[in-house]
C-alpha positions in Angstrom: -67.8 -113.0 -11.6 -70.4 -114.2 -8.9 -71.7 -111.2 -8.0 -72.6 -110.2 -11.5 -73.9 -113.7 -12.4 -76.3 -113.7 -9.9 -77.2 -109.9 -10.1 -78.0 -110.4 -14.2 -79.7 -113.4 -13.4 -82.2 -112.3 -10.9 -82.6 -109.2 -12.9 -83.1 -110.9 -16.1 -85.7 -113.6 -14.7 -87.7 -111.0 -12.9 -88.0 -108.8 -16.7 -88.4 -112.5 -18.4 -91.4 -112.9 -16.2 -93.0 -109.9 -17.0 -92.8 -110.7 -20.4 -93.8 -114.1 -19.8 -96.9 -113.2 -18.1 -97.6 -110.7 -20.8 -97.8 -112.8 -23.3 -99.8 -115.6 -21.7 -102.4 -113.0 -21.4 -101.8 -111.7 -24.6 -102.3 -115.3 -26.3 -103.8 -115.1 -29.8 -103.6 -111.6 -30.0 -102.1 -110.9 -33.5 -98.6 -109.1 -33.4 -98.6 -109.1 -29.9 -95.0 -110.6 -30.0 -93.8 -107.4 -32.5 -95.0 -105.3 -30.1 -93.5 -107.0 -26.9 -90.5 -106.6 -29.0 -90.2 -103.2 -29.4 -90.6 -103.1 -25.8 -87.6 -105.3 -24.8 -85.6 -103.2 -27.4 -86.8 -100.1 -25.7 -86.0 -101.1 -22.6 -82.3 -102.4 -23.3 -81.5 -99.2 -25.3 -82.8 -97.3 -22.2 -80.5 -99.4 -20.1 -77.4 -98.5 -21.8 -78.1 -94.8 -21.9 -78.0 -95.2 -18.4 -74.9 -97.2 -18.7 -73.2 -94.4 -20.8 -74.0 -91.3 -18.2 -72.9 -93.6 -15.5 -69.6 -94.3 -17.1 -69.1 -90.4 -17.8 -69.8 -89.2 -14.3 -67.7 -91.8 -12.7 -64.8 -90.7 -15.0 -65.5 -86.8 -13.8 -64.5 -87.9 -10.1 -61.5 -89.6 -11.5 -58.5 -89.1 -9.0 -59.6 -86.1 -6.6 -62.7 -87.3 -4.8 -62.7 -90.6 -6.1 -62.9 -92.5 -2.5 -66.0 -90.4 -1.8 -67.8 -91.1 -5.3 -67.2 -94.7 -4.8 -68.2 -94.9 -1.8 -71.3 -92.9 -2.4 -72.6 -95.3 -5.7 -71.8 -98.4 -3.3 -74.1 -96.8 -0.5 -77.0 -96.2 -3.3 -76.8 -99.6 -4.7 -77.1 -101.2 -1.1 -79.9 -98.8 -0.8 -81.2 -100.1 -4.3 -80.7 -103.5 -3.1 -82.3 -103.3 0.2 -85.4 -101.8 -1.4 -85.4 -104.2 -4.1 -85.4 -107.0 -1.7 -88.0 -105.4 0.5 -90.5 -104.1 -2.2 -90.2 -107.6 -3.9 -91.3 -109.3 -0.9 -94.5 -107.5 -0.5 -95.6 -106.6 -4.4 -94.6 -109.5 -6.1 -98.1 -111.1 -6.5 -99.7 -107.5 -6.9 -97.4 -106.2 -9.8 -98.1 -109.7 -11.7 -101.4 -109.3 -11.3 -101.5 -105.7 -12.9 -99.5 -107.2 -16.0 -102.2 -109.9 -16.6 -104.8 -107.1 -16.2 -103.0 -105.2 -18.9 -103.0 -108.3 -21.3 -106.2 -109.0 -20.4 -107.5 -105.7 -21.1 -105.5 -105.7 -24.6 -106.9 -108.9 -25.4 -110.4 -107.8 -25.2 -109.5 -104.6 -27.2 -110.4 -102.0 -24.7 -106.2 -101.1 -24.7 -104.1 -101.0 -27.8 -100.8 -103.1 -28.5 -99.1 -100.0 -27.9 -99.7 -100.8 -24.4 -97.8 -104.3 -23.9 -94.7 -102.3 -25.3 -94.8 -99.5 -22.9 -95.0 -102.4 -20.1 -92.1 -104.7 -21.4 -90.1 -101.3 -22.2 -90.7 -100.0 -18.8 -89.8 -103.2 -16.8 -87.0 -103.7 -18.9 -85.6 -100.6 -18.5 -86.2 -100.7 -14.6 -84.0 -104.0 -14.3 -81.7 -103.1 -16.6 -81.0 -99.8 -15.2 -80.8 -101.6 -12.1 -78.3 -104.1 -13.3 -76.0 -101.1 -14.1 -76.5 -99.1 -11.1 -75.1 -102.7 -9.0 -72.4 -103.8 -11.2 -70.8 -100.2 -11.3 -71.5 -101.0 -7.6 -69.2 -104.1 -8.1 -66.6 -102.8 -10.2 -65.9 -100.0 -7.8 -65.0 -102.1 -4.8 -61.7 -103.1 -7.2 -62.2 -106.7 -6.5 -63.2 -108.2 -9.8 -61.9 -107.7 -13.2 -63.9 -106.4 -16.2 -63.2 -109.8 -18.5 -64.6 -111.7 -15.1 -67.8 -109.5 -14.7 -68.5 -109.6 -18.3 -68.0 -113.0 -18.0 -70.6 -113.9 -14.9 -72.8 -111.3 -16.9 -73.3 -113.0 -20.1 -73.8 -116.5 -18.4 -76.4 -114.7 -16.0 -77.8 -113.4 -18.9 -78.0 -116.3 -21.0 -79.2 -118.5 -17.9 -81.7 -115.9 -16.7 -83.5 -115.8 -20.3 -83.1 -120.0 -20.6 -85.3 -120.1 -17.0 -87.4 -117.5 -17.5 -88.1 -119.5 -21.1 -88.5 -122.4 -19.2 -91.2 -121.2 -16.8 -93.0 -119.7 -19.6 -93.4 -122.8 -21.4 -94.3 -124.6 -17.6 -91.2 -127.0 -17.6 -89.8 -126.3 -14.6 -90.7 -127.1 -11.1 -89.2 -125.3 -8.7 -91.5 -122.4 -7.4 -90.8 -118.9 -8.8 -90.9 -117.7 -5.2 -88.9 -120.3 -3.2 -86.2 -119.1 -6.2 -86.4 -116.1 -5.0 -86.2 -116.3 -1.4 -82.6 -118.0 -2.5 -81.7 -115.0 -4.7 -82.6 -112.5 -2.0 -80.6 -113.9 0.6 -77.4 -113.9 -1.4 -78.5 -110.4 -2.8 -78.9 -109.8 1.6 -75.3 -110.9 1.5 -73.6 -108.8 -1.2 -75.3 -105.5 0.3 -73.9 -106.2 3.4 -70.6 -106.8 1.4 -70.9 -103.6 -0.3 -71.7 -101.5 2.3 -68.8 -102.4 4.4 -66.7 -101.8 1.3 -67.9 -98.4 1.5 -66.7 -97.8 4.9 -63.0 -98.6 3.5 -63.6 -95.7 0.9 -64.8 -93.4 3.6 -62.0 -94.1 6.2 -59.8 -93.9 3.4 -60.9 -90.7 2.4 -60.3 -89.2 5.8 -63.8 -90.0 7.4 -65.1 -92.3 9.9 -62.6 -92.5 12.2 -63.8 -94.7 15.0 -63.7 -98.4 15.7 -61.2 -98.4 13.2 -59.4 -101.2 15.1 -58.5 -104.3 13.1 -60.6 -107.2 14.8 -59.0 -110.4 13.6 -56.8 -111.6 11.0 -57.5 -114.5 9.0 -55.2 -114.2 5.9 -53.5 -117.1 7.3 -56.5 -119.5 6.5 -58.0 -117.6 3.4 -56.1 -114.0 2.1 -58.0 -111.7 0.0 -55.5 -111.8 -2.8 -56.5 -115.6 -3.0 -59.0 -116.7 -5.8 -61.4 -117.9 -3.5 -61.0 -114.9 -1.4 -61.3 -113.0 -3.8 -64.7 -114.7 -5.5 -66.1 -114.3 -1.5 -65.0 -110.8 -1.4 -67.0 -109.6 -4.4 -69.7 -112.0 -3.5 -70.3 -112.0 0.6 -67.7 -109.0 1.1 -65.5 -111.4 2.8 -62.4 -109.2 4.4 -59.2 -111.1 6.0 -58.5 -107.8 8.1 -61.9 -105.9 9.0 -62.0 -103.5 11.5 -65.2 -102.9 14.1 -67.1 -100.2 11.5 -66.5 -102.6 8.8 -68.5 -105.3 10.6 -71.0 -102.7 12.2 -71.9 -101.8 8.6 -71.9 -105.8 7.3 -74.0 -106.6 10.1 -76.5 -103.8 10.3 -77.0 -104.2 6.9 -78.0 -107.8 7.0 -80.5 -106.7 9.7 -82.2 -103.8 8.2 -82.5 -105.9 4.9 -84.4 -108.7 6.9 -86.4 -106.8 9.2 -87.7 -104.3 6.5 -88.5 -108.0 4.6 -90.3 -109.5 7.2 -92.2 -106.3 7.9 -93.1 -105.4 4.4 -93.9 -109.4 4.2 -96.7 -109.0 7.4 -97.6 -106.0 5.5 -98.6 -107.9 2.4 -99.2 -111.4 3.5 -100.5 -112.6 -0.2 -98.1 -110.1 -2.4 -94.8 -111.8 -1.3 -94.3 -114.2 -4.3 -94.7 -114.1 -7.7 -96.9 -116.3 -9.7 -95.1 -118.1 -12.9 -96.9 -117.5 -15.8 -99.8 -119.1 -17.5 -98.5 -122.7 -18.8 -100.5 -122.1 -22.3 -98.7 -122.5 -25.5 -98.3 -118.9 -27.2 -99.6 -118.7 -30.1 -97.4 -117.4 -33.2 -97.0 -113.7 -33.9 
């Protein structure tokens, strides 16, 4: 439930503040909120599309191959994850930037409101199809139920559109990008998690054989049929019993994630956080 919390979360705030920065640069601008909201719809309806194909291919590999296709949508969505993290710490600044040029540029009339839905519809769509591609992610590692992920989903939801509300309106404090600095670490974590899940689907389909030795054994203190190990499993890929390519892959991936950060962060000293939007009261419409 964790897991999916804090993926719909981050994914919902970073969408909310598109929107949110939209719309402060949109201020005044008559039906600009009509048109933002045939964005958003857009971009959900998108989403689930990609939702639906993703449910049908997964059931295609049902039984023969299965081990291989889920270990195959585990590897994309670390490699999702790892660029998220990395292209996020480098753009930030520069893709909220391009949004307030856009609402600028409709506010001055030289674009039309068909513009602000294209942006919210595209952004929308981008996170959500994101949000899909890492929870399929999730639910393939067999560690969390469906009523538990819908569960973390909807309260990531519902608390990623309540602070992205709040920073529109400028009540809250906390710095957009110290938030996210937080998020991406734990999003660090579950990569690392999920990619040395997919080394159990590949050794258990008959591949990677080597350092398949088990290196400790800590069911004693915390097993993984345990609640808690079980929320730390889905969460930080916690694993009572891991063997040497397990924690070759958990560890290698927490490394790549944070050197590829701190490059692309040198790279882009100025583009590494994102600006909350404009603290001016939206005007109706």
């Amino acid at each position: 439930m964790l897991a999916s919390l804090i993926i719909v979360f981050r994914e919902v705030i970073e969408a909310g503040l598109i929107v949110g920065i939209v719309l402060a640069a949109t201020n005044g601008v008559a039906r600009r909120t009509l048109w933002v909201s045939y964005g958003v719809t857009g971009g959900i309806a998108g989403a689930c599309l990609v939702a639906a194909f993703a449910g049908e291919i997964g059931a295609l590999f049902y039984g023969s191959g299965q081990e291989l296709f889920n270990a195959s949508i585990l590897f994309i969505a670390v490699a999702m994850l790892t660029w998220h993290n990395v292209w996020m710490a480098g753009h930030g600044r520069e893709m909220a930037r391009e949004m307030k040029r856009v609402g600028a540029a409709v506010s001055a009339g030289e674009r039309s409101l068909a513009a602000l839905a294209i942006v919210v519809g595209v952004a929308v769509l981008r996170e959500g199809s994101e949000v899909v591609l890492f929870l399929y992610g999730i639910a393939s590692t067999g560690s969390t139920s469906n009523a538990s992920m819908l569960l973390g989903g909807t309260l990531g939801l519902a608390g990623g559109a309540a602070m992205s509300a709040l920073m529109y309106f400028g009540l809250l404090t906390i710095p957009p990008g110290r938030l996210f600095s937080v998020t991406s670490w734990l999003i660090t974590l579950l990569a690392a998690g999920m990619a040395a899940q997919g080394v159990l689907f590949l050794q258990a389909a008959g591949y990677l054989g080597v350092l398949t030795a088990q290196l400790w054994d800590t069911s004693w203190l915390l097993s993984d049929g345990s609640i808690a190990g079980k929320m730390l499993h889905t969460l930080i890929g916690y694993s009572a019993r891991p063997d040497g390519m397990q924690l070759a892959a958990y560890i290698g991936t927490i490394l790549a994630v944070t050197l590829l950060m701190r490059w692309e962060h040198t790279r882009h000293p100025r583009g590494n956080q994102i600006p909350a939007p404009a603290q001016n009261k939206p005007a109706a419409g």
